[in-house]
C-alpha positions as CSV (number, residue, x, y, z in Angstrom):
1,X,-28.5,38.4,15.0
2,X,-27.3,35.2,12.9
3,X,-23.9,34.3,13.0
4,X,-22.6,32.7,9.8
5,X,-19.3,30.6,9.8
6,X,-16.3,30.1,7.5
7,X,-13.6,27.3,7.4
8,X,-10.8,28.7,5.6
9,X,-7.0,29.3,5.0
10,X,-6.8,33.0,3.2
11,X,-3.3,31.7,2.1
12,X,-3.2,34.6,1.1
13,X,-6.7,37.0,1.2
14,X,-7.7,38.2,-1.6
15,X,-10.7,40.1,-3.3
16,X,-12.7,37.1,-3.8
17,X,-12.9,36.0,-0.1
18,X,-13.9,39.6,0.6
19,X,-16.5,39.0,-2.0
20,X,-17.9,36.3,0.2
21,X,-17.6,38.5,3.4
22,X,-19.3,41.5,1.8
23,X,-22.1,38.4,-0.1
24,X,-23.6,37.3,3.4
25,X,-23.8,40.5,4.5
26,X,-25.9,40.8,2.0
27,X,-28.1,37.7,2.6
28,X,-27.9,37.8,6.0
29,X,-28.1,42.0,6.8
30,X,-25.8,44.2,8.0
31,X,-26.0,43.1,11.7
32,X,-24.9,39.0,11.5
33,X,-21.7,38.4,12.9
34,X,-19.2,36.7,10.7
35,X,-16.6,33.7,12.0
36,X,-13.8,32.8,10.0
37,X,-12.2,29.5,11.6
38,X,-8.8,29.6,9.6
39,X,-5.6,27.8,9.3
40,X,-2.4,28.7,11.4
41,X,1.3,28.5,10.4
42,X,0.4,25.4,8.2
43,X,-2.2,24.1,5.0
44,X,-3.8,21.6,4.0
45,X,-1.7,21.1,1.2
46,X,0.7,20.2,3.7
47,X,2.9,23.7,2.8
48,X,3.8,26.5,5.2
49,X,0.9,29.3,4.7
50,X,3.1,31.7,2.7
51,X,2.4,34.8,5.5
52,X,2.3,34.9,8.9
53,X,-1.6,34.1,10.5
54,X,-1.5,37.1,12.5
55,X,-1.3,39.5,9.7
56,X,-3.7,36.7,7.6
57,X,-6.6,37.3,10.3
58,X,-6.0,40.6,11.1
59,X,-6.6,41.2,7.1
60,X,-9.8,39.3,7.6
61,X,-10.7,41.5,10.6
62,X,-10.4,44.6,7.9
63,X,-12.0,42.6,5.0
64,X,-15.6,42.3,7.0
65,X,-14.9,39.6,9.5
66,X,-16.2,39.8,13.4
67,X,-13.7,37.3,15.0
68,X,-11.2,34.9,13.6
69,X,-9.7,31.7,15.4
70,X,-7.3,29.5,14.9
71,X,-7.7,26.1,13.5
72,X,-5.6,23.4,15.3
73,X,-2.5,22.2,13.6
74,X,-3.7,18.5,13.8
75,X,-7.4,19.8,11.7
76,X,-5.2,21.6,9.0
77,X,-3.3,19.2,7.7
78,X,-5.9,16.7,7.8
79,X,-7.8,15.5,4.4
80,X,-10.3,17.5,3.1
81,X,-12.7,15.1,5.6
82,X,-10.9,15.4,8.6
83,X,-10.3,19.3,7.6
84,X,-14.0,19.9,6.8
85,X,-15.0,17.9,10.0
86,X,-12.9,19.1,12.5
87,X,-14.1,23.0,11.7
88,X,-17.6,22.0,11.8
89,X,-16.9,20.5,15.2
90,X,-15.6,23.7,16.1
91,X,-17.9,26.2,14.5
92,X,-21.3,24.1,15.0
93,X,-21.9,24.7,18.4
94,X,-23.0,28.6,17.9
95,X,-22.7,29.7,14.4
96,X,-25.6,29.3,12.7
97,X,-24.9,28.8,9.3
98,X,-21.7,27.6,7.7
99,X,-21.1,29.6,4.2
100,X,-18.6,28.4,1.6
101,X,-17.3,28.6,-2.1
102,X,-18.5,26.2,-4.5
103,X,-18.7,25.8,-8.2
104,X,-21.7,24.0,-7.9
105,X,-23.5,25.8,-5.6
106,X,-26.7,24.1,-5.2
107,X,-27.4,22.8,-1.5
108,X,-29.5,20.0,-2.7
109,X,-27.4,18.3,-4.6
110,X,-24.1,19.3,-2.7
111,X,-25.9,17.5,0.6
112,X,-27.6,14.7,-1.6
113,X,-24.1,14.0,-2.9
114,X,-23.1,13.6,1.3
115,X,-26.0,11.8,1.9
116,X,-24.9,8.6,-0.4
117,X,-21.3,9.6,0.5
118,X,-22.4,8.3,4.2
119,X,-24.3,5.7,3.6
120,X,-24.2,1.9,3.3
121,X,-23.9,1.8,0.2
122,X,-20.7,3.8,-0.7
123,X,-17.8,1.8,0.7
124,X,-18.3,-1.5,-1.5
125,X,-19.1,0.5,-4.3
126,X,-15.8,2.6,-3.6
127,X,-13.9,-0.8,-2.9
128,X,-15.1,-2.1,-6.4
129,X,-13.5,0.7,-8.3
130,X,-9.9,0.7,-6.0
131,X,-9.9,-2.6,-7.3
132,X,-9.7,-2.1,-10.7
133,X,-6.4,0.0,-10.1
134,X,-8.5,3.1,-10.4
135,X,-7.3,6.4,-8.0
136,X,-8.9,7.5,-4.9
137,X,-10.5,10.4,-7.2
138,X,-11.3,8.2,-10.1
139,X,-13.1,5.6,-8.2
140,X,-15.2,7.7,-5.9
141,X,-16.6,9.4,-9.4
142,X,-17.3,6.0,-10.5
143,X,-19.0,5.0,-7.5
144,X,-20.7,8.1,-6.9
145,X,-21.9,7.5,-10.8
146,X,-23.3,4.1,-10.0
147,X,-24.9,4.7,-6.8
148,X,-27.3,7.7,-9.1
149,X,-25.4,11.2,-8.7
150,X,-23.5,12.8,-10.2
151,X,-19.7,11.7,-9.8
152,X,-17.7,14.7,-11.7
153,X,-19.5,16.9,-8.9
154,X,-16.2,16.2,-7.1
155,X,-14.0,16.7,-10.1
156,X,-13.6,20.5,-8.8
157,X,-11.7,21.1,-6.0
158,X,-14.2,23.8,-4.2
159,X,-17.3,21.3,-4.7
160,X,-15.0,18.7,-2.8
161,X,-14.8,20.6,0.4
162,X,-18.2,21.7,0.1
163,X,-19.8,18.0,0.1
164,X,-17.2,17.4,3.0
165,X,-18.4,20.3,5.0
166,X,-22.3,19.0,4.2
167,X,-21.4,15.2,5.1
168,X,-19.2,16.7,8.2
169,X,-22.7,18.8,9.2
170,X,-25.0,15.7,8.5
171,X,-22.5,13.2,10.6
172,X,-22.6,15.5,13.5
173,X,-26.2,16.5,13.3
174,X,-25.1,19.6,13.3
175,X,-27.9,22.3,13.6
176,X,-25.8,24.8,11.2
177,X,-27.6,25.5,7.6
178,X,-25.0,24.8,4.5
179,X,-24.9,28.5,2.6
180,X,-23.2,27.8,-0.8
181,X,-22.0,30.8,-2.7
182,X,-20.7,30.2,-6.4
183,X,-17.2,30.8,-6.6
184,X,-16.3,31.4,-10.3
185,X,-13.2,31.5,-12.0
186,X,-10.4,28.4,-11.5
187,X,-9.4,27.4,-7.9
188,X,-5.5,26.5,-9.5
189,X,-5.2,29.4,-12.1
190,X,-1.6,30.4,-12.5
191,X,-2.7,33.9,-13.3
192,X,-4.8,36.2,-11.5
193,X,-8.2,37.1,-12.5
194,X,-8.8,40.7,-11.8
195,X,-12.5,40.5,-9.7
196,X,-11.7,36.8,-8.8
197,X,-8.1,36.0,-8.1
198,X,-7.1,32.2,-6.7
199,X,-4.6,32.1,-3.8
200,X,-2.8,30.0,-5.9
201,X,-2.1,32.3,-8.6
202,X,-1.0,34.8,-6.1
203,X,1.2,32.6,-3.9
204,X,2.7,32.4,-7.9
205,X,2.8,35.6,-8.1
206,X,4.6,36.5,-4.6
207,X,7.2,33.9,-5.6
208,X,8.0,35.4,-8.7
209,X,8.3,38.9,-7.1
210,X,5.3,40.3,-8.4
211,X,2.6,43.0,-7.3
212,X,-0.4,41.3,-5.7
213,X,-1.4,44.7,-4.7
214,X,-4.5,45.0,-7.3
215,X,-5.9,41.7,-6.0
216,X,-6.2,41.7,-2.4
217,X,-8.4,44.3,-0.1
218,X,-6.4,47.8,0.9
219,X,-6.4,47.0,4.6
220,X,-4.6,43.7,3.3
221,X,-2.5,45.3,1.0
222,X,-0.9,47.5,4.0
223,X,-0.7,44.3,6.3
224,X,1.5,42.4,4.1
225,X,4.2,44.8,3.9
226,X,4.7,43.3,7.7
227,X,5.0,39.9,6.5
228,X,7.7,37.9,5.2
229,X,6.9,35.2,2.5
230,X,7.2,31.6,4.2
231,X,7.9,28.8,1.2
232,X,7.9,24.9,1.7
233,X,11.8,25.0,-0.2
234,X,13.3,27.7,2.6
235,X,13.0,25.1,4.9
236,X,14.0,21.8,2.4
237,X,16.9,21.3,4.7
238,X,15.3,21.1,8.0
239,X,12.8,18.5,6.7
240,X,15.7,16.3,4.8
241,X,17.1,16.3,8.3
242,X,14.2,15.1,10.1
243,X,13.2,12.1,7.4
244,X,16.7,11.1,7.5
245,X,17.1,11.0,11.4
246,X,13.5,9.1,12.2
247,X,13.3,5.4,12.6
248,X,11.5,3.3,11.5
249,X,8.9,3.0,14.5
250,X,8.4,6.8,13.4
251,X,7.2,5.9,9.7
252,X,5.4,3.7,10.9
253,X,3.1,5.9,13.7
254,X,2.6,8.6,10.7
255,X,-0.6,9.7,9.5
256,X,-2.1,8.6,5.7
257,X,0.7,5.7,5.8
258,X,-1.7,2.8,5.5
259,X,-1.4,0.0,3.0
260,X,2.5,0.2,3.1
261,X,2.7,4.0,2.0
262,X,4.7,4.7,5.6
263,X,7.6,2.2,3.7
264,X,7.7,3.8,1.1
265,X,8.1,7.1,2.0
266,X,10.9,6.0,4.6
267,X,12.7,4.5,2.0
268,X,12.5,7.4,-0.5
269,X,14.1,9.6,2.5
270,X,17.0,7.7,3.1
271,X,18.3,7.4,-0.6
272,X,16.2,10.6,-2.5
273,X,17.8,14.1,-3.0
274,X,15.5,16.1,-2.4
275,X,12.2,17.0,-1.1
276,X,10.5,16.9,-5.0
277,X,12.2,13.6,-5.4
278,X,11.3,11.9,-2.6
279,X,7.6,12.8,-3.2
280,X,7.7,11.5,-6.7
281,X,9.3,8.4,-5.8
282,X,6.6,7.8,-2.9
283,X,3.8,8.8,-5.5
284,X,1.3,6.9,-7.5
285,X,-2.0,6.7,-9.3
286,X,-3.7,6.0,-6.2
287,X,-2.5,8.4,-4.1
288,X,-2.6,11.9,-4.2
289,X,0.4,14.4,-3.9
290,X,-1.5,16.8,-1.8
291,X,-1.1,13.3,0.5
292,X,2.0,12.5,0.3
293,X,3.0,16.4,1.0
294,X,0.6,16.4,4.3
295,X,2.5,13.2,5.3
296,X,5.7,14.6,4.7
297,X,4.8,17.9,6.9
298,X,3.8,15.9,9.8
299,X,6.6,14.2,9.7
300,X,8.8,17.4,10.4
301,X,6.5,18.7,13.0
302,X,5.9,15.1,14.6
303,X,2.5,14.6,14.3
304,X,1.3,11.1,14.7
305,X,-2.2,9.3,13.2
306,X,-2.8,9.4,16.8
307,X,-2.6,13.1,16.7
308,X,-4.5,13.3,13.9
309,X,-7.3,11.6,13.9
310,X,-7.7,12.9,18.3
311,X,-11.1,15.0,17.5
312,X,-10.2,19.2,18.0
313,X,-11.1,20.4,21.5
314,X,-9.8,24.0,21.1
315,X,-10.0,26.9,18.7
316,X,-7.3,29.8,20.0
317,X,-8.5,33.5,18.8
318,X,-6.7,35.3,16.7
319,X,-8.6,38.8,16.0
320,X,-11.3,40.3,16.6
321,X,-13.8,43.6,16.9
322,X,-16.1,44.4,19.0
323,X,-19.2,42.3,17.4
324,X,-16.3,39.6,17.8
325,X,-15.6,39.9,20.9
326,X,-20.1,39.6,21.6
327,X,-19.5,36.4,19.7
328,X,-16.6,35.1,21.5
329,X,-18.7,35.2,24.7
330,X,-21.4,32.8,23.5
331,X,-18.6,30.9,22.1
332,X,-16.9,30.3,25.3
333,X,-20.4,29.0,26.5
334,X,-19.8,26.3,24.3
335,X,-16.4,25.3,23.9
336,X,-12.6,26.1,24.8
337,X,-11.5,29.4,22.6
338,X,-8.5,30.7,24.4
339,X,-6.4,34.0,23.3
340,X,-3.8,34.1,21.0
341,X,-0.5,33.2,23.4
342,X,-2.6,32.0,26.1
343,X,-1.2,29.1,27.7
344,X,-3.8,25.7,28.3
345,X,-3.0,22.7,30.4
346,X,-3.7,20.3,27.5
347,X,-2.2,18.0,25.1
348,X,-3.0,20.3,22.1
349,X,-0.6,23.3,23.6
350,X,2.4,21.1,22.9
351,X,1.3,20.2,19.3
352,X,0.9,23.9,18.5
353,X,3.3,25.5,20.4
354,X,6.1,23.4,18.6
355,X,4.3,24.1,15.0
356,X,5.0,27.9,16.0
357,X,8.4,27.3,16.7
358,X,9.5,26.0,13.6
359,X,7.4,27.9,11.3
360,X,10.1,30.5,10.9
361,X,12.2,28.0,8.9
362,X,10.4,28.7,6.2
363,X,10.8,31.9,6.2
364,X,12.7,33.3,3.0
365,X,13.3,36.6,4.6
366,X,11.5,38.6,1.6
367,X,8.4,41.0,2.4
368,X,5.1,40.1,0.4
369,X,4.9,43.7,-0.8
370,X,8.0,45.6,-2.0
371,X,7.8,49.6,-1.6
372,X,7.5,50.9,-4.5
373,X,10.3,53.7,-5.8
374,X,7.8,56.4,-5.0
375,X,7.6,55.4,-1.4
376,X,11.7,54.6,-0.8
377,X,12.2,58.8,-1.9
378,X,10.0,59.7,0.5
379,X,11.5,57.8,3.0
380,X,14.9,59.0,2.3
């Protein structure tokens, strides 16, 4: 039986990621076991995930996944590298292939885009273009273009994480095989597509008080009843506190700070508004917002670069079935994969156990899926 990872957030899942589940069941037969390694409490965009991660992997369990664990608060709201190599870390050891979205989906040139990415070459190039005021984007593409591939590859946010998960696989030496699978329609549509929906349109769509029912599986449409929606502006006011309370030492030990950035930031928290204004003060061309925001979050929940860049040792579980559970104990040959609540002696437990704790601030008190009329009469 093969056993095919997934590094993943299902912020929230939808019919498209059960498209993937049900698409290596069909490369891979009936019997392989599927892994999702997915985020906890908190993104990579450096938000609250807008539901709860028990009912998210639970809704994986019913979508076609075998066993779902959690991945550590420190890999989440890392960069797309540190993100893309801290689940390989944790998946390589007994999954044999690692399957993802892509709109490029051609191993080839996704791994001979890592290749260059990693080599010797790369970082001048790269440095030539920074210093030509280019952003971080803009000036890999160029450097990417002189070095003989093509550099609007990474123009589209799913081919990004796929060349990260192919240089993370090729820097580790990992033995997992890079499966692909073309992921149409547009990774930040503000509307839904009907067969291929973007989390992004439906977090949208739950903020606004719509019906995401026709767009995520049935097992998941009944889970999110449970759930309240979490939003990065219901807890504004906890995070103004924090910024305004830490010293300067505290900036300063922040991840993604470098080059000044840390200064910045602290200064934008002690005269800004707001959480919108302090990142567009702290923004620029060179830096990204999705960086600024991570830098922000672990900020609140007092994560270090320390913390950060300290390589995962642990994957908690989350859910599972029985095939899961099969998994699980090959897993454990391998690695550290507690339960769900299960206290460790290790430094990690703090880290995630405060995350927990203040993930409820964000909590806007508002279910994901209102009952409809129908249902409230027959209640009554």
């Amino acid at each position: 039986m093969s056993t095919v990872g997934i590094i993943c957030e299902y912020d929230p899942m939808h019919l498209g990621h059960r498209k993937q589940l049900d698409r290596i069941r069909q490369l891979e037969g009936p019997d392989c076991g599927i892994v999702c390694l997915m985020s906890g409490s908190f993104v990579q965009r450096g938000k609250p995930a807008i539901l709860p991660k028990d009912l998210r992997a639970k809704a994986a369990i019913l979508s076609g996944a075998d066993l779902v664990l959690e991945l550590p608060v420190t890999v989440s709201l890392s960069s797309a590298e540190g993100f893309a190599a801290g689940g390989v870390a944790l998946l390589g050891p007994f999954c044999d292939k690692l399957c993802f979205g892509a709109e490029d989906a051609d191993p080839t040139q996704l791994l001979r885009t890592a290749e260059i990415l990693l080599s010797d070459a790369f970082p001048p190039a790269l440095r030539a273009e920074l210093d030509k005021g280019k952003s971080f984007p803009a000036a890999r593409a160029a450097a990417l273009e002189a070095l003989g591939t093509d550099g609007q590859l990474l123009s589209l946010p799913n081919n990004i994480l796929a060349v990260e998960y192919c240089k993370a696989i090729l820097a580790q030496q990992s033995s997992m095989v890079p499966m692909p699978i073309h992921r149409p329609g547009s990774y930040h549509a503000d509307t839904p597509d009907p067969s291929d929906p973007s989390a992004t349109s439906l977090r949208h769509l739950l903020l606004e008080g719509g019906d995401i029912s026709p767009y995520v599986p049935e097992g998941a449409h009944d889970l999110y009843r449970q759930g309240t929606i979490h939003t990065l502006a219901a807890g504004e006011r906890p995070i103004l506190y924090r910024l305004r309370t830490m010293t300067e030492e505290d900036f300063a030990a922040l991840p993604y700070g470098s080059e000044g950035l840390w200064r910045k930031l602290m200064h934008a928290a002690r005269s800004e508004a707001t959480l919108e204004d302090i990142a567009t003060a702290v923004k620029s061309k060179r830096y990204t917002r999705s960086r600024i925001d991570r830098m922000i979050m672990c900020a609140f929940l007092g994560l270090t670069a320390e913390d950060i860049q300290t390589p995962p040792h642990y994957a908690r579980v989350l859910a599972l079935n029985e095939k899961g559970r099969q998994i699980l104990k090959t897993a454990r040959t391998h690695g550290l994969y507690p339960n769900a609540g299960q206290k460790l002696d290790h430094p990690y437990q703090a880290n995630e156990d405060r995350c927990d704790a203040l993930y409820p601030l964000f909590s806007t008190g508002t279910t994901a899926i209102q009952p409809t009329r129908v249902q409230l009469l027959r209640s009554e």
